[in-house]
N, C-alpha and C positions, 0 to 999 in steps of 0.2 A: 185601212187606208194604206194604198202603196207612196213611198215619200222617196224623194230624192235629194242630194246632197251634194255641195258642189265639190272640185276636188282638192282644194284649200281646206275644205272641210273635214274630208276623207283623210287628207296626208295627216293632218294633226292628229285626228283620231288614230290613224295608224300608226303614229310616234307614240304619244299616252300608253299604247298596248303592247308595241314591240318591248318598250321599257321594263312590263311587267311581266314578259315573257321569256322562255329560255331561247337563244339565237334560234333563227328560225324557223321557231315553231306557228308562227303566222302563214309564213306563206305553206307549211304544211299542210296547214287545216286549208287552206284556199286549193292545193294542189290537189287536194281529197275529195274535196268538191266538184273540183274541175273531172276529174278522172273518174266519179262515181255519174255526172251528169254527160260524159261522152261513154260509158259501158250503155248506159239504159240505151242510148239513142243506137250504138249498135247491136243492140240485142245479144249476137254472140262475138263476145273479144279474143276468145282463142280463134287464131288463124285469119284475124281481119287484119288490113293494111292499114298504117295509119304514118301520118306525114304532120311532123311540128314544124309550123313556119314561127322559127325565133328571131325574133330582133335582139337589142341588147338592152340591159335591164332587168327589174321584178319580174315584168309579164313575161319575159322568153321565160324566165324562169323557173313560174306559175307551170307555164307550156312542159319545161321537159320534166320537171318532178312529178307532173299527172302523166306524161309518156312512162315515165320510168314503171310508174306503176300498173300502165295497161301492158306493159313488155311481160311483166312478173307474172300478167293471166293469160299472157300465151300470144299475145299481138306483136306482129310485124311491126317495129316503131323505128322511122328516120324522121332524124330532126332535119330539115335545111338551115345552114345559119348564116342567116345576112350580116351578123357583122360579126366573126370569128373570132377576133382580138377583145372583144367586148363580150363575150356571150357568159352569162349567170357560170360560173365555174363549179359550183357545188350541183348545179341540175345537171351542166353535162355529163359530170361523174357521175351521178345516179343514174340515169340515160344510160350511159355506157354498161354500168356496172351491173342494169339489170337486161344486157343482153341487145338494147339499142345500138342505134348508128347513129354517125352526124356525113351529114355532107356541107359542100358550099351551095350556093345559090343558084350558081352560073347552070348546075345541073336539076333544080329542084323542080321544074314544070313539069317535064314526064314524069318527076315522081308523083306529082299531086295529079295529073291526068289520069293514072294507075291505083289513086288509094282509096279507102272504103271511108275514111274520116279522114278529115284535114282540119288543125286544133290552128289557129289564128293567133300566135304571141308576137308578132310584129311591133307593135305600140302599144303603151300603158296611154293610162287615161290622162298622163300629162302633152299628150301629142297634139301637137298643131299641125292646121294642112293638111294635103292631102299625100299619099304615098309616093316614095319615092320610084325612079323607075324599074329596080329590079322586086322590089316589095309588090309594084303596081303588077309587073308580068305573072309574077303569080298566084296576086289576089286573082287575075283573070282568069287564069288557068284553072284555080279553084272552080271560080262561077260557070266554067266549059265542063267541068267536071261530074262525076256522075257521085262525088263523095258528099259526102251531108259535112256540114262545115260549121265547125264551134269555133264562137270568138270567146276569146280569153279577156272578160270584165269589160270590154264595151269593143265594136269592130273597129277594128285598126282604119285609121284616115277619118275618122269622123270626130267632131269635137265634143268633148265631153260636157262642158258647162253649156254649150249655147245649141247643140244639136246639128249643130251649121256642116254640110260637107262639098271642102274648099275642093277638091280634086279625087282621084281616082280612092277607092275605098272598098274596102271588104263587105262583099256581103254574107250573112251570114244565115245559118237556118237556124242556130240556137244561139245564143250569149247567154253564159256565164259568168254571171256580175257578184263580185262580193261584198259584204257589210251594207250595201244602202243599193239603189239604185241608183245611177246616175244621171243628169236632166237630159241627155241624150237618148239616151234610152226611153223615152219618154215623148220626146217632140221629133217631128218629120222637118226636116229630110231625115235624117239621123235613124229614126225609128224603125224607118223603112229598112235600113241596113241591120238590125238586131236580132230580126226574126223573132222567136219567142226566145222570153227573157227567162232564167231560172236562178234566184237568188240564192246565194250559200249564206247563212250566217255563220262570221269567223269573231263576233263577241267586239264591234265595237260600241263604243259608247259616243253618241251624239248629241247634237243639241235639242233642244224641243222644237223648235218650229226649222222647217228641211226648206229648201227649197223651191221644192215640188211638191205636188198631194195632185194623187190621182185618188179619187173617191171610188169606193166599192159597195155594192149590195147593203153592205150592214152598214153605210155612213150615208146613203142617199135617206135610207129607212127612217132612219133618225131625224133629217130635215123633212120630210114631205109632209105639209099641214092635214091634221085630222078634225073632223068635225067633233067638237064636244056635246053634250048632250043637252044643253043649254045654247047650241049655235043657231044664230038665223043665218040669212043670207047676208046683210049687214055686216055683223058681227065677224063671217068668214071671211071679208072684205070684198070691195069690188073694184075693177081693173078697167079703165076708160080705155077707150081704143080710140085714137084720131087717125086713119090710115087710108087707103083708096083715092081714089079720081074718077073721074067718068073714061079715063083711057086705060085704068089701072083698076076696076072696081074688083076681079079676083083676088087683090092684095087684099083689101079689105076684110073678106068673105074668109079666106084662109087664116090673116092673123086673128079674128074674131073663136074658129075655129080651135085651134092652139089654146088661148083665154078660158073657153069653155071648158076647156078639158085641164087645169092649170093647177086645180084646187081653192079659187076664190068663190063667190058663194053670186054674183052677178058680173055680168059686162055691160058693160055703157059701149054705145057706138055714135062715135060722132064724124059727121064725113058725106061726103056726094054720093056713097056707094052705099045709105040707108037701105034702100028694096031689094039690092038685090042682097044684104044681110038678112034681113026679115023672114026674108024667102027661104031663105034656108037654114036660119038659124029664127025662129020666133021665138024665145025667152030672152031674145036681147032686149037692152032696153034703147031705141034707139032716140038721137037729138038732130037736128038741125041748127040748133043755137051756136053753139061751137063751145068749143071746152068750157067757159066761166061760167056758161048758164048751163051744163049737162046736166048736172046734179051730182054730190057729194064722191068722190072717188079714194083710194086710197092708193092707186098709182095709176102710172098712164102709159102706154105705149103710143108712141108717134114716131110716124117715118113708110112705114108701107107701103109704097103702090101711089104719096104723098102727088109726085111732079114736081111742080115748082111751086105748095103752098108755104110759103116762109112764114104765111103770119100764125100759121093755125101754130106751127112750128115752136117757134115765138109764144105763143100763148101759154100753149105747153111750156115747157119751160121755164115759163114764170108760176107755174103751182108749188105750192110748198107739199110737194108729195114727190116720193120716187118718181122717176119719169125713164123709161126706157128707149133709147132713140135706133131708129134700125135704117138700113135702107137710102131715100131718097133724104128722110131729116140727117141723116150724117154730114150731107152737102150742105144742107141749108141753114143747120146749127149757128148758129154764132159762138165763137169757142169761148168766148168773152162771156156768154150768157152762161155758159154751161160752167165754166171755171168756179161764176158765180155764183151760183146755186146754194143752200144749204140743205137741201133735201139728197138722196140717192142717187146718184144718175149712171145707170148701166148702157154701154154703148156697146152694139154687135156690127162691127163691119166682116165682112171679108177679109181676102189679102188683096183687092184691088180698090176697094173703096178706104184700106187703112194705110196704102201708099198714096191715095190722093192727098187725102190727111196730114202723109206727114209728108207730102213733097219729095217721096224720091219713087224708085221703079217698083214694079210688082213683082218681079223676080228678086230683089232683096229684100223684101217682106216676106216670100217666102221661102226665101235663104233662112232667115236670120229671124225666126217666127220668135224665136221668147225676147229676142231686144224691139223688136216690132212692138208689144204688145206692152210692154212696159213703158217705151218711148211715148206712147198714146194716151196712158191712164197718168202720166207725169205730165204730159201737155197739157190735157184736161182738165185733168183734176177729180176724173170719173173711172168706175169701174169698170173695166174693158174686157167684150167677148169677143176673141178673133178667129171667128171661123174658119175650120177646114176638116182637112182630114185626121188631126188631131187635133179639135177646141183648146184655147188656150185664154184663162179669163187671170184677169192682174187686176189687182185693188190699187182703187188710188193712193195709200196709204204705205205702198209698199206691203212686205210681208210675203210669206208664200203665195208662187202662182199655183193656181189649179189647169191641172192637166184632165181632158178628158177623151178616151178613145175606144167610146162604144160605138161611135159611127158606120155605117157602111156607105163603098162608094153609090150604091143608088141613091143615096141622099142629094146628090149633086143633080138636082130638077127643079126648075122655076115655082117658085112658091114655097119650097120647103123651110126658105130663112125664116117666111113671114108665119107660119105654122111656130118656126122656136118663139119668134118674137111676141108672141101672143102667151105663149107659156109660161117663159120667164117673167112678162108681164103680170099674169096672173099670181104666178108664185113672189114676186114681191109687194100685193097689192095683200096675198095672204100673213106676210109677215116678214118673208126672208130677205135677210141681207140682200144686196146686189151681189156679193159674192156670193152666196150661197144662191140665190134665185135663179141665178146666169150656169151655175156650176151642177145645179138639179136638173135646170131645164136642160142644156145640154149633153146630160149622159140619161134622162128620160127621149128627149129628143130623138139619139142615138139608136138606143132601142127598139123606140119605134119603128124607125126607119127600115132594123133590120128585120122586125118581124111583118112588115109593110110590106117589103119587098119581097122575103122569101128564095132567094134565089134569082128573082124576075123583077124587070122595071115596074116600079112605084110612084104614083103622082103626090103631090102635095096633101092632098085629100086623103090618100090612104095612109099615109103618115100621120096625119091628126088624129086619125080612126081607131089608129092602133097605141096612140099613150095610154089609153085605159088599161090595155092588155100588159103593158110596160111598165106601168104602175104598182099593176098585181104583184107583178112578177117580184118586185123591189120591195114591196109589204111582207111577200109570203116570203 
């Protein structure tokens, strides 16, 4: 599991170890790293060109003691330095010492237009805001550039705890982050700017529960329900679907799809869009009663494809059983009812249905996606999936968010929520947490998606098609 830290977090950790280390030898072992992960990305460092954008502070720092030592294998290394009177005084010396240059600012863009790597030490991870405007000229210069560009422990202008980027900002094609990752590095917009991330361990010591957790391979493994050899269908549990309309019956048919494939052992389907489930799915078991008379469930999904049914809504909601709400039930909830609840309740909006929610724009929800998402499961009082290009699920309870970014953008097609919402459905009807059933179903979701598409547009349908194959993949 990759986990992230905030930087309140990280500072103290890094006081604890400076303490017990000889002056610094911290930012050593970080300079090491930084210098061993921009050799690899340029293959050969004898006679490459390479340009430190230093700010003032640790990170310029970071920046020219990894310059000092790609100088030593034979690279052309200029540092530009934005703030002269401020620059790490011990790295310029090494810099210097092993054959580097420094310049000012005012001339740095043709140098970075001209270089083969350009190493990003502008701002440490205590920066706010976006870059200033000589920083910003030649973050840009970088991005016109034909050099491959490492940020030093997260890209300069973007913020480090919230992901958020207020103004102009580095993008970068690798970041080199050390001791932990940081929640930017992890959540979009932010992410977007990191490129691939490559962790150095420099030996701190942290607390047990991060931040963040993005789940991997051998942590999804571990939650995805297995049939015992004593299981019925019953036993595996089963997952009610209330979802569809007669103007909306594909919701239906799709989250019922999702359900199937979930790992619960039946689905119940109750709703206007009976036949045409049937039709395509025949082991459902379908009701017309409406949820009280379905028959026995162990959770429910409602909201798909809904319209304007508030009572089926309503109904739901009053089960003492997990109940997952997607969709059209997100409008129709009563937040009063859901508050109430003592059972589970996992919510999947968007970023436009979790700005209606909470009353402000969709463009600050997906500014500001991990305060978004937190603001919603503390409104509620439920656990929250807030879809996008990086899923972001928060317990109402607080405690680590789950980060997830197996996604690819063909996922972005009509039906493919109602495909998750059936999933995660399933997987808490089999046993899992709302955080954990929300946090499965979205990096199996994910998956699917990407082996769905393949390169090429993907419908909702092919998405459902392919969690089995997704599955595999996460078992073997």
């Amino acid at each position: 599991m990759r986990t992230a830290y905030s930087v309140e977090t990280v500072r103290a950790a890094e006081r604890e170890l400076m303490a017990r280390l000889p002056e610094g030898a911290l930012m050593q072992r970080a300079a090491a790293g930084l210098a061993a992960a921009c050799a690899d990305l340029l293959g050969r460092v004898y006679g490459s060109r390479v340009v430190l954008l230093v700010g003032s502070g640790d990170n310029g720092g970071d920046a020219l003691y990894a310059g000092a030592r790609l100088a030593r294998r034979g690279a052309g290394v200029t540092a530009v330095l934005l703030a002269p009177d401020r620059t790490h005084p011990g790295g310029l010396a090494a810099l210097r010492r092993a054959g580097g240059t420094a310049v000012r600012a005012d001339v740095g863009e043709v140098l970075v237009e001209r270089a083969d790597l350009v190493v990003d030490g502008i701002v440490g991870i205590g920066g706010k805001g976006g870059l200033r405007p000589d920083a910003a000229a030649l973050a840009a210069a970088a991005e016109r550039s034909r050099a491959a560009v490492v940020a030093v422990d997260l890209p300069s202008g973007v913020e480090a705890d919230t992901g958020e980027v207020r103004g102009a900002a580095v993008r970068a094609d690798l970041t080199v982050t050390f001791g932990t990752h940081k929640p930017g590095l992890l959540i979009d917009p932010a992410r977007e700017h990191a490129g691939s991330v490559r962790l150095v361990d420099i030996g701190l010591e942290l607390p047990a529960e991060p931040e963040l957790e993005a789940l991997q391979h051998a942590d999804l493994a571990r939650l995805l329900p297995v049939p015992a050899a004593e299981s019925d269908k019953y036993r595996r549990g089963v997952v009610g679907v209330a979802a569809g309309s007669a103007r909306y019956p594909g919701a239906a048919v799709l989250a019922v799809a999702g359900a199937l494939r979930g790992g619960a052992g039946a689905v119940r389907y109750v709703g206007p869009a009976g036949d045409a489930v049937i039709a395509r799915f025949p082991e459902t078991l379908v009701s017309d009663r409406g949820p009280h008379k379905a028959g026995r469930v162990q959770a429910w999904v409602v909201g798909p494809g809904a319209g304007d049914d508030a009572a089926t809504v309503a109904e739901v909601l009053g089960e003492d059983v997990p109940v997952l709400v997607d969709a059209d039930g997100l409008r129709l909830a009563d937040r009063g009812a859901v508050r109430g609840r003592t059972a589970p309740t996992l919510m999947t909006p968007h970023a436009g249905e979790a700005a209606a929610l909470l009353g402000v724009s969709r463009e600050k929800v997906e500014a500001g996606r991990l305060a978004a998402v937190r603001e919603l499961a503390s409104r509620y009082g439920a656990t929250v999936l807030l879809k996008g290009s990086t899923t972001i699920v928060a317990d109402a309870g607080g405690g680590a968010v789950r980060v997830n970014a197996t996604g690819t953008s063909w996922l972005a097609t009509a039906g493919s929520g109602d495909v998750l919402s059936g999933l995660a459905g399933s997987l808490l009807a089999a046993g899992l947490s709302a955080l954990d059933a929300g946090s499965a179903a979205a990096y199996l979701h994910g998956l699917a998606g990407r082996y769905a598409a393949d390169g090429a547009p993907a419908g909702a349908h092919d998405v459902a098609e392919a969690i089995p194959e997704a599955w595999r993949d996460v078992r073997d």
